[in-house]
N, C-alpha and C positions, 0 to 999 in steps of 0.2 A: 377241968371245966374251961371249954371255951369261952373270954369273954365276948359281949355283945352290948349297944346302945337298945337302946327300948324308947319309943317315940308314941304317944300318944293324941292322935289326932282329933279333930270335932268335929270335921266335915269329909268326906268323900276327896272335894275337892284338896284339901291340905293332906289328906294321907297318900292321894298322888303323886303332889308335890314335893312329899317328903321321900318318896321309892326316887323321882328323878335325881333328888338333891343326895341321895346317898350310896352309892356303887354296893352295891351287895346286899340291899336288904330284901327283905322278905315279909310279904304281909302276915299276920298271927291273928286267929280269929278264935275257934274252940281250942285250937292248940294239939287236936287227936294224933294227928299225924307229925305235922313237924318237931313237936318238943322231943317224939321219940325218936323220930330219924336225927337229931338235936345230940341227943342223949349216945347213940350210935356213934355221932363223929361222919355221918353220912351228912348231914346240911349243915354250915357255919355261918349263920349268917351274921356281917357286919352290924346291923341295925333289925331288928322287930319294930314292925308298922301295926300297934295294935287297933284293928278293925273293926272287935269284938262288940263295940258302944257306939257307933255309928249310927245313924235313924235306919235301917236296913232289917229291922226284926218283925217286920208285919206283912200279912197275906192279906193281900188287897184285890178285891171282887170289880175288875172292870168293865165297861158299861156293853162291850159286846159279846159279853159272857166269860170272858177268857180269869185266870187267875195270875198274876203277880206276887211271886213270893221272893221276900228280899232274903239278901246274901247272907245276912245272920238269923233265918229263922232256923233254930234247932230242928233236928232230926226229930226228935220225938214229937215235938209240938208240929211239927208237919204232918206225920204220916197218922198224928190223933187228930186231926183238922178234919171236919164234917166234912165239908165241901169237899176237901180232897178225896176224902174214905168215900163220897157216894159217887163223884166223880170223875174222877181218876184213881180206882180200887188200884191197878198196877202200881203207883207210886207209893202206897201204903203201904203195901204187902211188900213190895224190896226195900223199904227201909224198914220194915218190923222186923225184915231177916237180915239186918247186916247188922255185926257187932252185939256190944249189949245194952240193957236198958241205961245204963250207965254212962256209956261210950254215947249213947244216940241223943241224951241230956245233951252234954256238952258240943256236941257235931254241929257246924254247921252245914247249908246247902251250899253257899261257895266251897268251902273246904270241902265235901265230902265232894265232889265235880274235883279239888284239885290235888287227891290224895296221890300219893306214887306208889308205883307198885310195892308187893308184897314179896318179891322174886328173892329167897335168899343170897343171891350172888348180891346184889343190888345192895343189900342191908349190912354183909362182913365186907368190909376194908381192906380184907387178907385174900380175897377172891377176885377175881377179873372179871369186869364189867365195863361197859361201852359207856349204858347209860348214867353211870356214877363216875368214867373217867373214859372218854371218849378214846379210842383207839387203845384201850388196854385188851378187848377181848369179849368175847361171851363164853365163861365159865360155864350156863348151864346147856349150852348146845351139847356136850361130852359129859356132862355131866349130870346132875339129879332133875330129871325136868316133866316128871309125872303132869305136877300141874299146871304146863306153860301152854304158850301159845299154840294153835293148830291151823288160823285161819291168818293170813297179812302178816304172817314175821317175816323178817329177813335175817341173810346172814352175821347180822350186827346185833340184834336182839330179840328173842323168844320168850318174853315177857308178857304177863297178863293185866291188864286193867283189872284194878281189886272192888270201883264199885258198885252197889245194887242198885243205888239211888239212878245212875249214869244209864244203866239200860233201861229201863222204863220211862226217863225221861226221852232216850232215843224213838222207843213205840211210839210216844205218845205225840213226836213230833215238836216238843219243846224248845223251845229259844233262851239262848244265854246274853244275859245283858251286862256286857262290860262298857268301862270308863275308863280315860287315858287322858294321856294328854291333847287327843285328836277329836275329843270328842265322845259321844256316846254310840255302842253299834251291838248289835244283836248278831250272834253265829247261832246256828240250828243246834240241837245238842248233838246231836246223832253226827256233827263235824268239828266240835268242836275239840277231841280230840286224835292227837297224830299215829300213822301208824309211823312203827320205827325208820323204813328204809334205811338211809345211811346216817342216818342222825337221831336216834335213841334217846338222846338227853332231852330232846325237845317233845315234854309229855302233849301239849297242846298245841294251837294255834295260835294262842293269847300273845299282843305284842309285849314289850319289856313295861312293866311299869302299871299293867292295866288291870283294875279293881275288879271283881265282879262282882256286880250292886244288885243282881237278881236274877230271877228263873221264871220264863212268860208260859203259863201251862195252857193253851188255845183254846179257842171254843168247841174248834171242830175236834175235838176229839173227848171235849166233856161229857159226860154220860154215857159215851161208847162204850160198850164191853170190854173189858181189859182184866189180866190177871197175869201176873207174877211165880213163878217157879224157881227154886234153887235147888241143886246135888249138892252136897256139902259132905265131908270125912264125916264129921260128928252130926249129931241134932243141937247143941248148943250153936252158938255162936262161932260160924267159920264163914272162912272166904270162898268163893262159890267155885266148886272142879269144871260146871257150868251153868247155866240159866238163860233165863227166857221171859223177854215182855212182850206180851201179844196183847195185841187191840182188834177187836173184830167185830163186824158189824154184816149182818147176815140180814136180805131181803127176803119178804114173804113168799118169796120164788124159790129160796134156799139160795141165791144167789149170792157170793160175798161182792159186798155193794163196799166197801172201805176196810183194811186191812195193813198194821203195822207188824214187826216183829224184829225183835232184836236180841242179839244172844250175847250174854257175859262168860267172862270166865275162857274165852276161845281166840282173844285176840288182844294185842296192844288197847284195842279202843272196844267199847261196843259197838256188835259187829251188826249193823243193822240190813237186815237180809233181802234186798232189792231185787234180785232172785227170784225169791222163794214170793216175794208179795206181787211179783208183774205174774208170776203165773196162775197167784189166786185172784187176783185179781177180775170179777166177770167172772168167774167159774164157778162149779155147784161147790158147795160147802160139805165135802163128804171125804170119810177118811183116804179113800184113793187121793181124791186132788191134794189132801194133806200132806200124804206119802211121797205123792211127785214133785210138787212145790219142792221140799224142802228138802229131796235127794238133789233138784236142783243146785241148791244153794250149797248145800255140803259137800258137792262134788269138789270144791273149790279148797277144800282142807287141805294141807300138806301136815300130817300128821309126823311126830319125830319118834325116834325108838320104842319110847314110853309113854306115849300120850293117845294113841290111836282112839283108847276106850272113850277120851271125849266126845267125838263125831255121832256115835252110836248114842250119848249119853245124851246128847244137846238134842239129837232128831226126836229121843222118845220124848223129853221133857215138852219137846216143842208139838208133838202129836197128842201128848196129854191136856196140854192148853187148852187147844186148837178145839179140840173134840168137845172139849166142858164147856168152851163160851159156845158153843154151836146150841141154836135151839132146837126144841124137839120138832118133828114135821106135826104139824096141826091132824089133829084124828080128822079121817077120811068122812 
């Protein structure tokens, strides 16, 4: 057992005070992730900054419709929240399928935004990895990489962003609000993390030291039609081979009038498909323009030895959406 300090703050403001004042630590909030990458020998941190009791655990209804959900509201208590389930159905449905009712208890929404990959190289110590020791290597480019990246890796890393919660917050348009020592500032989710290029280690944007005190779910995209898909090996609880968060909003024209979509499982980040949505964008809402959009977007794959079956995997997921929020044409 590694030792470690353990600092218990009261405020926001003193738990970032306390990240400056102390070189290596790390905030702890449900603990899902870290204590086992902990337990690994993969994170050591000097200090734990515990987060978890912070005023940060309530969704709060603001006055332009939009919702605020702070950085420790549990996974479960999220995705069972009225408001979310009638208004943002996508966000439900990808945290009802990630992990288990157990894991989703203790999860929070910060954490589950700052989980790190699931990449076996990444988690043994005996393997070569960029993102666990920069310039040792990518073990799984030559090696086991069924489930990795297809879309934005680079030579340095072909690793997958592992969460559900991350792509549906990208559809939906969602904003992440961090705190620092700079002040307070919102990144869009759908940027707010990195893909690998030459620096792997750096899973996000977030600068050193900075909280993240909540998640802005928009108006414009409340009560839009949204729905969630995941491929997964098992039907229990698995990390996703790919998925899809579509948002769509179709005119009495058949026209798509507003249009998100974003895929997991296919990239360092989720991969939000800009693509596939300028060319639905204005166009009829029909499985052709489905089909083209999103060979579009998939044209862009660089598939590796073993992974090819994503591309195929992610298109029908993404066509099965597509088709079910579509409404039916009004009888003649």
């Amino acid at each position: 057992m590694n030792g470690f300090g353990y600092l218990r703050p009261a405020t926001v403001q003193e738990a970032v005070e306390a990240y400056a004042a102390h070189p290596g630590a790390r905030y702890l909030a449900g603990g899902t992730n870290l204590v086992d990458l902990m337990k690994l020998g993969v994170e050591r941190p000097a200090v734990l900054i515990d987060v978890g009791r912070l005023p940060l655990a309530d969704i709060e209804e603001l006055p332009d419709g939009s919702l605020r959900v702070g950085a420790t509201v549990r996974n479960s208590d999220l995705a069972a929240d009225p408001r979310v389930r009638d208004r943002y159905p996508a966000l439900s449905q990808a945290l009802l399928s990630g992990a288990s009712g157990q894991l989703r208890n203790a999860a929070t929404t910060g954490g589950n935004l700052l989980q790190r990959t699931r990449c076996p190289y990444f988690q043994d110590l005996d393997k070569p990895c960029n993102k666990r020791e920069p310039g040792s290597g990518c073990g799984a480019r030559e090696g086991v990489h069924r489930d990795h990246a297809v879309l934005g890796h680079s030579e340095h890393c072909i690793a997958t962003n592992p969460s559900d919660m991350a792509v549906a917050l990208a559809a939906l348009d969602a904003q992440v609000e961090l705190y620092g020592t700079q002040g307070t500032r919102r990144l869009p989710a759908a940027e707010f993390h990195r893909l690998p290029g030459e620096h792997p280690e750096r899973d996000t944007w977030i600068n050193p030291g900075e909280l993240i005190t909540g998640v802005l779910l928009p108006a414009a995209t409340a009560g839009v039609p949204s729905a969630y898909r995941k491929a997964r090996d098992r039907a229990s609880y698995a990390f996703a081979l790919a998925s899809v968060a579509v948002v769509l909003k179709v005119a009495e024209d058949g026209i798509v009038d507003q249009v998100g979509l974003a895929f997991g499982g296919l990239a360092h980040r989720p991969w939000r498909a800009h693509h596939a949505e300028s060319a639905l964008l204005g166009a009829p809402a029909t499985p052709a323009a489905f089909e083209g959009a999103l060979a579009l977007e998939l044209a862009h794959a660089e598939p590796l030895r073993d992974n090819a079956y994503k591309v195929s995997l992610a298109r029908n997921l993404a066509l099965d959406v597509l088709n079910r929020l579509t409404p039916a044409p009004a009888p003649a």
